[in-house]
C-alpha positions in Angstrom: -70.4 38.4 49.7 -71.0 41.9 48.4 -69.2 44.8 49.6 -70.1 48.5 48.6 -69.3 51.6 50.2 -72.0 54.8 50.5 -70.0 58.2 51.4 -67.6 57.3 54.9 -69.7 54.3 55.4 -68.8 50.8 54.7 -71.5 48.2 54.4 -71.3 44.5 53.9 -74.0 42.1 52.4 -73.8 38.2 53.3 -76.2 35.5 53.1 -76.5 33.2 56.5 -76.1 29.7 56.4 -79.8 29.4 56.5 -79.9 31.4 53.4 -81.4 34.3 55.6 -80.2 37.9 54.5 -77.2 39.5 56.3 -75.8 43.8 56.2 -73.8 44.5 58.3 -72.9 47.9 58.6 -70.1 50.2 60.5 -69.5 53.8 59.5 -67.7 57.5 61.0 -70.0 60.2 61.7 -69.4 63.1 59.3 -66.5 64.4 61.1 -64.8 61.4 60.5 -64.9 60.2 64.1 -66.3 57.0 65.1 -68.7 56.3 67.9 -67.2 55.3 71.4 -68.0 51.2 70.7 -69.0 48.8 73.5 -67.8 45.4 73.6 -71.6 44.7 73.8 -74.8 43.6 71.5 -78.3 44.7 71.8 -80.6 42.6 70.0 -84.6 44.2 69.2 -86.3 41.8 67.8 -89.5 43.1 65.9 -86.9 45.9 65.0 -90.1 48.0 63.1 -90.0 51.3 61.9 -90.8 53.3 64.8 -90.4 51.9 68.4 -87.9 49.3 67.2 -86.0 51.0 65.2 -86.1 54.0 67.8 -84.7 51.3 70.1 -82.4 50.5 68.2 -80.9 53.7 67.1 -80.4 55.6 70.7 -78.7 52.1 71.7 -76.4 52.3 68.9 -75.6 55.8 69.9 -74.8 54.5 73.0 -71.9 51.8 71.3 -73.5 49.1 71.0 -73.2 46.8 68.2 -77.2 46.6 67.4 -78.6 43.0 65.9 -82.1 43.9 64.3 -84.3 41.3 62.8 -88.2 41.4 61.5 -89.1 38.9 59.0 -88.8 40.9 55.8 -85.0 41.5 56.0 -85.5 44.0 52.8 -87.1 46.5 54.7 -84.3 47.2 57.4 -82.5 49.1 55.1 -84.0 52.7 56.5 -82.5 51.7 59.9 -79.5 50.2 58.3 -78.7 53.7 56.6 -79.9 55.7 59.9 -77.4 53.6 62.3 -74.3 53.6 59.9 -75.1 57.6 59.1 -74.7 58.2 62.5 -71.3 56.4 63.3 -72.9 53.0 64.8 -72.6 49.2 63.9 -75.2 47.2 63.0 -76.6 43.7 61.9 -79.8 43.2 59.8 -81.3 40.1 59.6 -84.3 38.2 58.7 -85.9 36.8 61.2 -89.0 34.8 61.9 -89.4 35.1 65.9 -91.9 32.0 65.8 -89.8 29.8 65.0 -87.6 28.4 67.8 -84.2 27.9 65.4 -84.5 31.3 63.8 -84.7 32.7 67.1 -81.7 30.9 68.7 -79.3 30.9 65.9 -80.5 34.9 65.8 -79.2 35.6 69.3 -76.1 33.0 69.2 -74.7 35.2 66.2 -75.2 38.4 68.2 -73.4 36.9 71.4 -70.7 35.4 69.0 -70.4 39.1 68.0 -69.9 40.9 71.0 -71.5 39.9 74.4 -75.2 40.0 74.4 -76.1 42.5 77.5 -79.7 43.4 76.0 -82.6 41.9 74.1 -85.3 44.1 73.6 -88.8 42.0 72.3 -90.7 44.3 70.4 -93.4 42.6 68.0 -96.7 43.8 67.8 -99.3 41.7 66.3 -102.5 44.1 66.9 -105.2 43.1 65.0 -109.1 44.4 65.4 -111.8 41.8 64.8 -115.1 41.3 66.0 -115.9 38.1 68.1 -117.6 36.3 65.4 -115.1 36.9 62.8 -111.8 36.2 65.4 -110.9 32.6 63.3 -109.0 30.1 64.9 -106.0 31.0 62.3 -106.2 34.5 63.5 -105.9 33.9 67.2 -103.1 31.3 66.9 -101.2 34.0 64.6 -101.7 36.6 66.9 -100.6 34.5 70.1 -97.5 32.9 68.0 -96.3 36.4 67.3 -97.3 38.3 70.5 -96.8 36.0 73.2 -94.6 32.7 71.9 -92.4 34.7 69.8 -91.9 36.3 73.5 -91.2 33.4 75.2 -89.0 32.1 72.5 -86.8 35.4 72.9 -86.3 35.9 76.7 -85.5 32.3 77.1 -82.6 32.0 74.5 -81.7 35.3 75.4 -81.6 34.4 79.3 -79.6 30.7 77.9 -76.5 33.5 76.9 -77.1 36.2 79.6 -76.7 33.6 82.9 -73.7 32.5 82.5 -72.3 36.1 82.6 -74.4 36.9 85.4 -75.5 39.8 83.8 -77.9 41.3 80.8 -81.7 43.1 80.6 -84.3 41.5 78.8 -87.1 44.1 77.9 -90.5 43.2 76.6 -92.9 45.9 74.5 -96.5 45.7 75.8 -99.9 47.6 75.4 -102.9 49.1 76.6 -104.3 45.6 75.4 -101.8 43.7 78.0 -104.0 45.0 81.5 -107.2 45.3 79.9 -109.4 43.5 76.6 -111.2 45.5 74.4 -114.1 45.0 71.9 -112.6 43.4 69.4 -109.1 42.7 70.9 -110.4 39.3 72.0 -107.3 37.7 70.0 -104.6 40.7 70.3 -105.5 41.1 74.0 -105.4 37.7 75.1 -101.8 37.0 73.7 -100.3 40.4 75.0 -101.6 38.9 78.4 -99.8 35.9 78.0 -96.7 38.0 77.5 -97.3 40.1 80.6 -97.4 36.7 83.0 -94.4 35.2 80.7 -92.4 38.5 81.3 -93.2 38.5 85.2 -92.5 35.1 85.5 -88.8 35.7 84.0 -88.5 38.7 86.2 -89.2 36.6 89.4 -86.9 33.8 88.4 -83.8 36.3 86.8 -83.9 38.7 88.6 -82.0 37.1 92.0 -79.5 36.4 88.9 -79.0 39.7 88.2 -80.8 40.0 84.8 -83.1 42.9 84.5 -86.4 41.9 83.2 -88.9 44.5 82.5 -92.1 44.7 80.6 -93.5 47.8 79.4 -97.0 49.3 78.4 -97.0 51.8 75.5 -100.4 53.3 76.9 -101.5 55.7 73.9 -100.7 56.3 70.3 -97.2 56.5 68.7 -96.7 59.1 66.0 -97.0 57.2 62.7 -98.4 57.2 59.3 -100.9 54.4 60.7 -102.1 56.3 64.1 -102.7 59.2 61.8 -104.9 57.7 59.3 -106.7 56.2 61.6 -107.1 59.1 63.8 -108.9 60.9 60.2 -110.6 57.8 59.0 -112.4 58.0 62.7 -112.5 61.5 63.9 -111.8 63.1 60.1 -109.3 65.4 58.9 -109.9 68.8 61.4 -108.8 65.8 64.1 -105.7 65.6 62.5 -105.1 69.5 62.7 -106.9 69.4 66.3 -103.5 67.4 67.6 -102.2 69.4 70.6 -97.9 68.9 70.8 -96.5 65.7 72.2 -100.3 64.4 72.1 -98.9 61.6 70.1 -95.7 59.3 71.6 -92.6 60.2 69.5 -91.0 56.8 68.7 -87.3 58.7 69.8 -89.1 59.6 73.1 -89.6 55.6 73.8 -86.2 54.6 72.8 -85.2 56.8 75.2 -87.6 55.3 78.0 -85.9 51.8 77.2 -82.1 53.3 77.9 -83.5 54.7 80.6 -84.7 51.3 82.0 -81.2 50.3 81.3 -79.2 52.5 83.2 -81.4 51.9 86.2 -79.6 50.6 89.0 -80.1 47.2 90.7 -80.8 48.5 93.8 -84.1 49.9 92.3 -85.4 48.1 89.1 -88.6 48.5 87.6 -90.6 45.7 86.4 -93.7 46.9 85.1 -93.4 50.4 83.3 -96.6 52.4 81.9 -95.5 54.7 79.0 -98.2 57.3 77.7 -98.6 61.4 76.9 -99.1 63.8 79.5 -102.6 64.7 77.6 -103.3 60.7 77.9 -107.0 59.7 79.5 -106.3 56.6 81.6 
């Protein structure tokens, strides 16, 4: 174990049992006060760079003890840094959402930590190919990722959740979950899957007072990747053309998913379409 400290913040490296790497990470805010802590985890798996780790971060601002995994554990550090910068607690780990071990030893840890009261499944998987050139190794990745992984994480997550009678179990969609596209055959078809698997949780949990909800990120999210391709398609005066809020900010989603949170059970959503006010739909 390797402990260093970087300005008020204290941040601990481990390796896991399954030789998977471990930070964990607790810090003040500058003013030397700490965030008001839940005795509570949320768990984003597929924690990215932008709606995951937007996710992440407003629910650590919240107090709760945030469990991120992706499968390169390396580059977690940026949210590791943002979390513990900002007075919150955090767990980064490596994590392979396909496989059904990773996945439930994952989620035990963060239930072992504090009660898990939120899993938020956030892995993306969107790939363009034409028909022709859609392999059978691409399909089968793309559904693994976008639709198993899915399965694999609202069912270990409900396993913890029912026997508290309590918890929300929130799955990212797309424009690609309601309706295919050219050359979505693969991406579309596995987001689909994910749709009827989150549904089918939400019928079944919901009388048992978990919150299942599966939401559709309708439109473009501000990145580094939406922008090039905006340019490589439309060229760089489309770039300049970009009215304000045209693109989703990531911090705007996160905030969608507390929203969801807060809700009370009395009136839960399900299904929730996210997308700019400029959006054609």
């Amino acid at each position: 174990m390797r402990t260093h400290r970087t300005g008020a913040a204290r941040c601990v490296r481990v390796r896991a049992a399954n030789g998977a790497a471990v930070i964990a990470a607790k810090s003040v805010t500058g003013r030397g006060t700490e965030l008001a802590k839940r005795n509570a985890t949320a768990a984003v798996i597929g924690a990215g760079d932008f709606i995951g780790s937007a996710i992440a971060k407003k629910f650590a601002a919240e107090g709760f003890t945030i469990f991120a995994g992706r499968r390169n554990a390396d580059k977690l550090a940026p949210l590791v840094a943002a979390v513990e910068g900002a007075g919150g607690e955090i767990v980064a780990r490596e994590l392979d959402a396909r496989k059904e071990d990773a996945v439930t030893d994952f989620l035990d840890a963060a239930d072992a930590h504090a009660p898990l009261e939120v899993c938020v499944f956030n892995i993306g998987g969107n790939v363009n190919f034409p028909l022709l050139e859609t392999t059978e190794r691409v399909f089968r990745k793309v559904w693994e990722l976008s639709c198993y992984a899915g399965f694999l994480s609202g069912r270990e997550a409900a396993r913890l959740m029912l026997p508290r009678g309590k918890g929300c179990i929130f799955f990212t969609g797309a424009t690609a979950s309601v309706r295919g596209g050219i050359g979505y055959t693969a991406f579309a078809s596995a987001k689909h899957g994910l749709r009827a698997v989150a549904q089918s949780m939400a019928r079944e949990l919901g009388p048992k007072n978990i919150h299942v909800a599966h939401l559709i990120i309708d439109a473009g999210v501000d990145t580094a990747f939406v922008r090039e391709r905006i340019k490589q398609r439309s060229g760089a005066e489309a770039l300049e053309r970009l009215e304000p809020d045209q693109l989703m900010n990531p911090a705007s989603i996160g905030e969608v998913y507390w929203q969801l949170y807060r809700q009370p059970r009395d009136a839960w959503t399900f299904e929730l379409d996210v997308r700019p006010y400029r959006e054609v739909w």
